[in-house]
N, C-alpha and C positions, 0 to 999 in steps of 0.2 A: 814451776816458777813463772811470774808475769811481771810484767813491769808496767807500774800508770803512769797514765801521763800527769808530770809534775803542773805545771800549768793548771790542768783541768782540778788538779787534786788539791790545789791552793785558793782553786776560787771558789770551790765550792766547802771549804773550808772557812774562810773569809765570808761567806754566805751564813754560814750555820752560826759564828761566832754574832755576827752583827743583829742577826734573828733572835736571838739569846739574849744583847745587848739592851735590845727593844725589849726584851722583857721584865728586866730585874725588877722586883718590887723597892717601890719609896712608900715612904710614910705616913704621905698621906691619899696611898693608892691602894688596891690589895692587888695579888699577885696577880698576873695575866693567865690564861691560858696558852699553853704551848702550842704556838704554829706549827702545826699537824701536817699542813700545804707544805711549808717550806722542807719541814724536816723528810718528807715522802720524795721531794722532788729530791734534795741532795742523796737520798739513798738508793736513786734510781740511777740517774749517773755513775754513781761510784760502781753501783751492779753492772750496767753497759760496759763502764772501762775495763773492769774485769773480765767479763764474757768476750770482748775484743780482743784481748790480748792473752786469753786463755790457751795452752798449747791445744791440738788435735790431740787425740789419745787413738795409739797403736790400733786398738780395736773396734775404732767407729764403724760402723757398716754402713757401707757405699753401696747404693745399689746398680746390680749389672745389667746391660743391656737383654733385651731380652733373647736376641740373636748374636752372642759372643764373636762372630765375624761378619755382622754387617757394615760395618764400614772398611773390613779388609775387601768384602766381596763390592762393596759399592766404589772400589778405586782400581781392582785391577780389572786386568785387560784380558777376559778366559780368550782360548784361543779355537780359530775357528779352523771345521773339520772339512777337509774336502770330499763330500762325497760321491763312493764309488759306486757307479752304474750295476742297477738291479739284475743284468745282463752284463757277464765277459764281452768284449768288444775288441774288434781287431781293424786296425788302420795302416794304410801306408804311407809313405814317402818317394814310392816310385810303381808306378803302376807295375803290377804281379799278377802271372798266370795261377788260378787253382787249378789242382792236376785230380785225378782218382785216386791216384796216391804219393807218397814222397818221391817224387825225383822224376829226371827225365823220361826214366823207361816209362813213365804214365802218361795218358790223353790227358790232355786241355780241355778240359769242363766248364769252368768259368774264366772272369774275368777280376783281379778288385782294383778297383781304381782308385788315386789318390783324394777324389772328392766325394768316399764314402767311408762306411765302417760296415763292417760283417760281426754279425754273432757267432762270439766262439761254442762250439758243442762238445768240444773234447780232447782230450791231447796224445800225441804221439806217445808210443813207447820209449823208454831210453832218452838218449839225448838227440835225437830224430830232429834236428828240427825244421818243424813244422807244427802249427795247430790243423785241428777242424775244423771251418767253420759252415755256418747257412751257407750255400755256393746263390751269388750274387745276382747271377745269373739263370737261378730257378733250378731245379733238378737235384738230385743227392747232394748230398753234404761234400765237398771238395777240401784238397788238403793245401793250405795256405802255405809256400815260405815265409820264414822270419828276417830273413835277409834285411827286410827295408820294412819290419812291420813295429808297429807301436800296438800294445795292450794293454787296455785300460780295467781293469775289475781283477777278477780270481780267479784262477784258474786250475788250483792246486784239488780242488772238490769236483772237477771235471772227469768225465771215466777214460780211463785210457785204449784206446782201438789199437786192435792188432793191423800191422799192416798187411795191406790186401795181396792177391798172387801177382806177378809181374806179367799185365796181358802179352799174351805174344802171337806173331805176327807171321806170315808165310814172303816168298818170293818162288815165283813158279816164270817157265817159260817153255820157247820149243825151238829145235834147230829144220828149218826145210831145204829143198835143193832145187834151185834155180831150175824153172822149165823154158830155158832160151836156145831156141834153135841156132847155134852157129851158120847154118849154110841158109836158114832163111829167117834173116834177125827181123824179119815185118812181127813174125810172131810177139803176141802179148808176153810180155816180161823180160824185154831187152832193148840193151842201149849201146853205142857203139861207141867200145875204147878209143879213144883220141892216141893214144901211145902206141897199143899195139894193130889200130884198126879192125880188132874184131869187135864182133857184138858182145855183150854179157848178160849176166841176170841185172837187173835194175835195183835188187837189192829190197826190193818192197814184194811181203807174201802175196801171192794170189791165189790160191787153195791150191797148191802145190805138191810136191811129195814132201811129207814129214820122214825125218829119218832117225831109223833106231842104233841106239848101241853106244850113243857120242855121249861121253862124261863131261860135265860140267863140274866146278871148283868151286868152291864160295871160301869164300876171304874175310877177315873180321876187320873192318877199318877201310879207307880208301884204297884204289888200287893200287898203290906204291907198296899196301901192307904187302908180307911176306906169310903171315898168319892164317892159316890152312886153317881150315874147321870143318869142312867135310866135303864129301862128293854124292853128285847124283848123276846115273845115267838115263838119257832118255828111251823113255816106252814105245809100245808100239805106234804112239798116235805123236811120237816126237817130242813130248815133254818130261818137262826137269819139273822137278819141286824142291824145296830147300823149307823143312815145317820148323816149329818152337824156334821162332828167332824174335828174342827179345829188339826193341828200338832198337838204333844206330845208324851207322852206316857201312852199308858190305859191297863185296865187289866178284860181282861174277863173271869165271875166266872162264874160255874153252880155247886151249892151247892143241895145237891141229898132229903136236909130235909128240904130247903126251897121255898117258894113261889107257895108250894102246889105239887114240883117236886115228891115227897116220892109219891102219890097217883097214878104218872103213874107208876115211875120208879120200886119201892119198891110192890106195891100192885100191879100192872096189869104185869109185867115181873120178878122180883127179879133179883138179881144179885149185880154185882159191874161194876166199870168203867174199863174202861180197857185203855182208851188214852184221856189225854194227860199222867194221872199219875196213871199208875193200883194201882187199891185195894183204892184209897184214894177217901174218901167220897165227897171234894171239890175238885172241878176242876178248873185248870186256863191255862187261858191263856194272858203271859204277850204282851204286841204292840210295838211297837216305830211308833206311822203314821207320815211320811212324808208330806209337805205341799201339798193340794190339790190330795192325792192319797187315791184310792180307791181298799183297799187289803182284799181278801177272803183266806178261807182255814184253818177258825182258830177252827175245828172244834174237835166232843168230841163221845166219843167209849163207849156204855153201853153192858156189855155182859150178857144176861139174865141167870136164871138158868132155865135147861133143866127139863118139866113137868113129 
């Protein structure tokens, strides 16, 4: 259905009739020809008002763009991808020792500092944590805390390292016997008691006699511990050893009434100690061992009394 417009449809009515009007034949005329013009142009009109007002038919075909989402793709916003470094990277927040291995029992290898980043090369086993990374400071690969680190890339594709043996460390020493002549203290390695006015050893070795048979204690922890871990007696040349001791700190005793000590000390010389701590019955000597080092010189001063 269409609807003309009435107006347009009356005057070109009004048109036709009038053209027609002009024509009729008189008497003493013959007929005219029919204006050919006017009737063309009124049936051209009428075709427009119709074609104007023509409905759409359901099945006209529109045509589609060529790319069905180029103006979806030409208004949004794709979103942008951060990306992640061709190399694991490890950073801090608080400058961090790398060790040889997880934890304190390990030596200090490098260093990573908070104004760098180290390549990661591998990861702990378990929930260890710690990575691997380049050691920063040159040398094998070292094993990072996570404590204060940020990691940047992947690290799930990394090979996992076993962790390494726990190096370990010695503490060796030796016990000597004061060479100070009571009746003439001029002699080298004596000094003379303010208390009791004699002379004594001075407490410092001077190739002296080494003495055999004195057991030595070692203690896990400082010397307040109570924590026994073993004993060593000393050899012929007066030393102690103490082997496979992980890092820490230990504490080595040589008490003068135990472990049979009284029977050389007391009964084959008499006397008192004279180093680490004159006059005191127990002796100590506190450690701090470092991972994998092996430290001597923790040794102890008997001064005999003169027969």
């Amino acid at each position: 259905m269409f609807v003309v417009n009435k107006k347009l449809f009356f005057s070109v009515i009004a048109l036709a009739l009038a053209t027609l009007a002009c024509g009729f034949p008189t008497a003493s005329t013959p007929p005219p020809e029919i204006n050919s013009e006017a009737t063309q142009l009124a049936a051209t009109i009428v075709a427009l008002q119709l074609t104007q007002n023509a409905p759409v038919s359901a099945s006209t075909n529109v045509a589609a763009p060529e790319n069905p989402t180029a103006l979806v793709a030409a208004t949004a916003t794709a979103p942008v991808a951060t990306a992640l470094p061709t190399k694991p990277m490890l950073s801090v927040s608080v400058n961090t020792n790398c060790r040889s291995g997880p934890g304190l029992k390990y030596p200090i290898t490098g260093s990573v500092l908070t104004n760098g980043s180290s390549e990661i090369v591998a990861q702990a086993p378990g929930s260890t944590p710690y990575l691997i990374i380049r050691n920063p400071d040159g040398g094998a690969d070292c094993w990072a805390w996570l404590e204060h680190a940020t990691v940047a890339g992947v690290v799930n594709n990394l090979p996992i390292l076993a962790i390494p043996p726990v190096p370990l460390g010695s503490i060796s020493g030796f016990l000597w016997v004061e060479d100070c002549d009571d009746v003439n203290p001029a002699n080298t390695g004596c000094i003379n008691n303010t208390n009791s006015g004699f002379a004594e050893g001075d407490g410092a070795f001077h190739n002296e006699l080494l003495l055999q048979g004195i057991t030595a204690e070692l203690f896990a922890g400082k010397c307040s511990s109570s924590t026994s871990m073993a004993t060593a007696v000393t050899n012929a040349n007066g030393a102690y050893k103490f082997d496979n001791l992980e890092a820490g700190t230990y504490c080595i005793v040589v008490d003068t009434f135990k472990h049979g000590n009284d029977t050389v000390l007391i009964q084959q010389f008499g006397g008192v100690f004279t180093f680490p701590n004159r006059n005191e019955p127990i002796q100590r000597h506190q450690v701090d061992l470092l991972p994998g080092k092996h430290v001597n010189g923790f040794n102890f001063g008997w001064d005999d009394f003169e027969q």
